[in-house]
SEKOLKE-441480 format. One record per residue (C-alpha): residue in one letter; y, x negated, z negated. Coordinates in steps of 0.05 Angstrom, whole numbers, padded with zeros to 5 digits, always signed. Example, Ala and Ser with C-alpha at 12.3 -4.5 7.8 and 13.67 -1.06 7.14 Angstrom:
<kegus>
a-00090-00246-00156 s-00021-00273-00143 
</kegus>
This chain:
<kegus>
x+00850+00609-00447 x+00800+00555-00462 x+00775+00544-00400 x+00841+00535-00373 x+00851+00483-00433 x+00780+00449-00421 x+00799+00451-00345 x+00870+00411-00361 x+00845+00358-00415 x+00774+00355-00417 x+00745+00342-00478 x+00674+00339-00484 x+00620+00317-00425 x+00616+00350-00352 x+00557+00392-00353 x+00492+00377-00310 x+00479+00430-00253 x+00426+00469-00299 x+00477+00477-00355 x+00533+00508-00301 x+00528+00563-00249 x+00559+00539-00179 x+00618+00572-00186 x+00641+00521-00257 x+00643+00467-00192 x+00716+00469-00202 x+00714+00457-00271 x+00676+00410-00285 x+00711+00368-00215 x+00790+00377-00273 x+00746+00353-00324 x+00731+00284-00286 x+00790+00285-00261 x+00827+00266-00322 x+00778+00234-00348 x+00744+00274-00397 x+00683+00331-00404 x+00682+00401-00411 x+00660+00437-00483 x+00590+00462-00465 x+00606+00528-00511 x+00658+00539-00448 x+00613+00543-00403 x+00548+00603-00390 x+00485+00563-00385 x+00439+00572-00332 x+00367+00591-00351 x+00325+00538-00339 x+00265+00564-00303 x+00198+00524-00309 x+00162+00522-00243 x+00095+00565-00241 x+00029+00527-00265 x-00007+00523-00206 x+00067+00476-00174 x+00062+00439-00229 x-00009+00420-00222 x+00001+00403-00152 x+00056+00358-00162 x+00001+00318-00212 x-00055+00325-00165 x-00026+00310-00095 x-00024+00237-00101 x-00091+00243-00124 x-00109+00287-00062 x-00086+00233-00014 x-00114+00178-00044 x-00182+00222-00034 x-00174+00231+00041 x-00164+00158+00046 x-00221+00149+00014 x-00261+00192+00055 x-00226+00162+00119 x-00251+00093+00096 x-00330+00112+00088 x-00328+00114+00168 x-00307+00043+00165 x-00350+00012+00111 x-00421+00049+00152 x-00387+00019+00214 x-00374-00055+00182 x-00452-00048+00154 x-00470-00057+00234 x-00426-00101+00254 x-00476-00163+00250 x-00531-00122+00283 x-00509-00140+00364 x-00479-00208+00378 x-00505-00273+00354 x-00475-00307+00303 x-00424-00349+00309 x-00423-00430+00272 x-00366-00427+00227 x-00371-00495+00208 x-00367-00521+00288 x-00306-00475+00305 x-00276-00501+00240 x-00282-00566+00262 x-00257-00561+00328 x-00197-00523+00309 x-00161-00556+00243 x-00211-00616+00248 x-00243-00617+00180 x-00280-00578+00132 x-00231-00539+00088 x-00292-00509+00030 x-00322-00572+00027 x-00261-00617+00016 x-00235-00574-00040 x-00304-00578-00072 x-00308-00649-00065 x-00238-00650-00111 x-00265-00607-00160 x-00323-00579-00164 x-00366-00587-00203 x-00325-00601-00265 x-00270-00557-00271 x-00296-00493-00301 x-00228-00467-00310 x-00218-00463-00237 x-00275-00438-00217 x-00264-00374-00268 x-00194-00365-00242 x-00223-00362-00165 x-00269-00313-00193 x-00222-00271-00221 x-00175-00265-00161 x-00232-00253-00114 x-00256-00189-00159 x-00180-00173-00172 x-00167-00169-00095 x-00212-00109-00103 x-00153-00075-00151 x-00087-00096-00119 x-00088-00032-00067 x-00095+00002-00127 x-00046-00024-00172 x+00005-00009-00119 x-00015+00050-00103 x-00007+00063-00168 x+00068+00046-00172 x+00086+00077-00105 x+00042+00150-00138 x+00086+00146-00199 x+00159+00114-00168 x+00162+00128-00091 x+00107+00183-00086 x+00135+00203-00016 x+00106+00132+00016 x+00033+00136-00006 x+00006+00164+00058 x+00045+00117+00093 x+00014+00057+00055 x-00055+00085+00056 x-00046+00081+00139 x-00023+00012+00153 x-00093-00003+00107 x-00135+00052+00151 x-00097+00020+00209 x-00113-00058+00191 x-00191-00033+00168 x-00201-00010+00241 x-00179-00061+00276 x-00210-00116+00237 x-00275-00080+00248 x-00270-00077+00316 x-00270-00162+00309 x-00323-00158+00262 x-00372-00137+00318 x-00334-00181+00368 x-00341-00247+00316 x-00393-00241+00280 x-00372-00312+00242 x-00427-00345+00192 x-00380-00359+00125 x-00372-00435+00097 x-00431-00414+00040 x-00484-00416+00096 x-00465-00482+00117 x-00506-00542+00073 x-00446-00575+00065 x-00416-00522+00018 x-00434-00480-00040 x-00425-00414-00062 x-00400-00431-00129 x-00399-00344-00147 x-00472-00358-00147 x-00481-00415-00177 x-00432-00397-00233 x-00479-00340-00244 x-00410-00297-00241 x-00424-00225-00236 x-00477-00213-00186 x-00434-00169-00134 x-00439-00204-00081 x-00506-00176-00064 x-00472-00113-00049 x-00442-00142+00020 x-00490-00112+00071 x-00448-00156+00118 x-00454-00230+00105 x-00417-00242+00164 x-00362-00199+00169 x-00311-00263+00147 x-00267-00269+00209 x-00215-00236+00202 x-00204-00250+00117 x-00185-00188+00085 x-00178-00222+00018 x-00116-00254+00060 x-00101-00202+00102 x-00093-00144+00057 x-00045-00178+00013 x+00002-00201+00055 x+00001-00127+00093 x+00018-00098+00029 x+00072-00155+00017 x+00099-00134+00088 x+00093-00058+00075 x+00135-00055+00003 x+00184-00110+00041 x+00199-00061+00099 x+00183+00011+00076 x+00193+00018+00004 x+00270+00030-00013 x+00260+00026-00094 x+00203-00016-00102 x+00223-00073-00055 x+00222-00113-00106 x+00150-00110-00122 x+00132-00151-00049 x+00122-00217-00098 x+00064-00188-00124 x+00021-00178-00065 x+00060-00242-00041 x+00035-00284-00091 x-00036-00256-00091 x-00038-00272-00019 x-00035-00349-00035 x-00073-00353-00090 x-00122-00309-00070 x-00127-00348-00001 x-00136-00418-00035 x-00193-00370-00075 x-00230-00356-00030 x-00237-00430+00015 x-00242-00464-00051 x-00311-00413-00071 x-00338-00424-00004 x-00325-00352+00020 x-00284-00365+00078 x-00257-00414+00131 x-00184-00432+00139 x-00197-00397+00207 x-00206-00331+00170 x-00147-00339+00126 x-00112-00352+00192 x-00142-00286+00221 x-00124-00245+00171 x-00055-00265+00167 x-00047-00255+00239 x-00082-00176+00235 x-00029-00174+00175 x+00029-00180+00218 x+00002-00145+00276 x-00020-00087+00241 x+00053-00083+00209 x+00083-00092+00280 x+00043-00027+00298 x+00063+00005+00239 x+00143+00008+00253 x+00142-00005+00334 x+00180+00051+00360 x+00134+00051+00421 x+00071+00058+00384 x+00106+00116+00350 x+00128+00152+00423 x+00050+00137+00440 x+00027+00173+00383 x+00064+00232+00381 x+00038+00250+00446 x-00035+00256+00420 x-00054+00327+00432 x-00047+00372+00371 x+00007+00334+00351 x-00045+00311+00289 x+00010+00262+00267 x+00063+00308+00254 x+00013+00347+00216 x-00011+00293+00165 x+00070+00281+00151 x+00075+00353+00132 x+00012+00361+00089 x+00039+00292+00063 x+00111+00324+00049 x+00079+00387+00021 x+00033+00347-00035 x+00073+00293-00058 x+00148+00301-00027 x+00168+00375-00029 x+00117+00411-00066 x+00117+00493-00053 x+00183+00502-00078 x+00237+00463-00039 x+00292+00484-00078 x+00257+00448-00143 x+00236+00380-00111 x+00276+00323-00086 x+00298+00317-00025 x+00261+00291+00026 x+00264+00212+00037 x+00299+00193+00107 x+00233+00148+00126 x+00194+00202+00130 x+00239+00235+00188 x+00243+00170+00225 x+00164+00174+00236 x+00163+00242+00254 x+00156+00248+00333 x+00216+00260+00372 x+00220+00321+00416 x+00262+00321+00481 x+00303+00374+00487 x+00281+00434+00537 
</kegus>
């Protein structure tokens, strides 16, 4: 009798699928109906069951996990990058500059202000160490909001950090500091002494500190579905960060140019449906196998029937299969 009555009128709130078996689907559907809720007392609650320990761990840890092979698939790249000064000669900077936008970008803005604005040069100092912690900081957001699209992320930067090494050994470009025309103001600021850790003084053309902004602007723009709305970040970083780096002396507007362009290129990889049919015929089908460890660390988890459902974008990069 009072479930027929709760079914009719509805007086209290629809219950949430762990509070109702299946079978209340009914009920609780009279209870919207006319626009009220059904008396939880009506209803037999479902035991809530706490996923094992060692799930619950590896829902916390898997980000974690992936951000570790990315790690470990970078070191390639940074021993590679060390070497990449070691074959060709270098390259004037300040002559190509010239030829190309006809002027001296570095030492123009230094000629405004510098010396004498202290202000500014502390502000260029900061965003050139901060470029440093924007991957971070949004791989961060994407670990904690949109978990499912960190592996994704992590490869358009593997993807970008390739290619631009490959031009590192191809242009091996001397920066606008080694010209006499321009200083290096992060040294003669006496900033934090970190640039002596670049075993590559050379390795300027293509700009990362342009490049990886804006591919991280491009990457939340296209692939994120809840944190689209986060692309100004990376978008603003990638202009101020640019300005940074010409005004300190660390790179030419030719670099800033180059790393825009392996930006957009590296994106245009990233979502070409061609590259994709290219890939999937690797053999050992290695791609379809990094989208399942990905789905089974940070997506599914052990337990399907526990986890949210798996996002649509991941699907659309698996490989397709023609039919036998």
């Amino acid at each position: 009798m009072a479930t027929t009555f709760a079914y009719f009128s509805g007086l209290s709130r629809c219950p949430t699928p762990l509070e109702q078996p299946t079978s209340k689907v009914g009920l609780c559907f009279g209870a919207r109906f006319w626009g009220g809720t059904v008396p939880v007392s009506v209803l037999p609650a479902r035991p809530v069951v706490r996923p094992p320990l060692w799930w619950r761990l590896l829902y916390v840890v898997g980000p974690l996990l992936v951000s570790a092979v990315y790690v470990a698939m970078l070191l390639p790249y940074l021993r590679l990058r060390s070497y990449a000064d070691e074959f060709l000669p270098w390259l004037d900077g300040a002559a190509i500059e010239q030829a190309i936008v006809r002027g001296n970008a570095p030492a123009a803005l230094q000629s405004l202000w510098y010396p004498g604005n202290e202000w500014l040069d502390f502000a260029g100092f900061g965003l050139h160490i901060g470029w440093f912690f924007l991957p971070i900081v949004m791989a961060l957001a994407l670990a904690v909001f949109e978990r499912g699209k960190l592996a994704e992320m992590f490869a358009w930067l593997l993807v970008m950090a390739y290619i631009g090494n490959v031009m590192f050994f191809l242009f091996p470009l001397e920066p606008p500091w080694m010209d006499d025309s321009v200083s290096r103001i992060l040294i003669d600021r006496s900033f934090i002494n970190y640039t002596g850790l670049d075993d590559n003084p050379v390795a300027a053309f293509p700009s990362f500190h342009a490049g990886v902004p804006l591919l991280l602007t491009m990457f939340f723009a296209m692939r994120s579905e809840r944190l689209k709305s986060l692309a100004w970040i990376p978008f603003a970083a990638t202009l101020l960060i640019s300005f940074a780096v010409v005004y300190l002396g660390e790179h030419w507007l030719i670099d800033i140019a180059a790393g825009w362009a392996l930006a957009s290129f590296t994106a245009w990889l990233m979502v070409s449906r061609r590259v994709r049919r290219l890939v999937s015929r690797i053999p050992g089908d290695p791609v379809s196998k990094l989208i399942a460890a990905n789905r089974f660390l940070c997506v599914y988890g052990p337990n399907k029937k526990r986890s949210p459902a798996a996002p649509v974008e991941l699907d659309e990069f698996a490989p397709r299969r023609r039919a036998a």
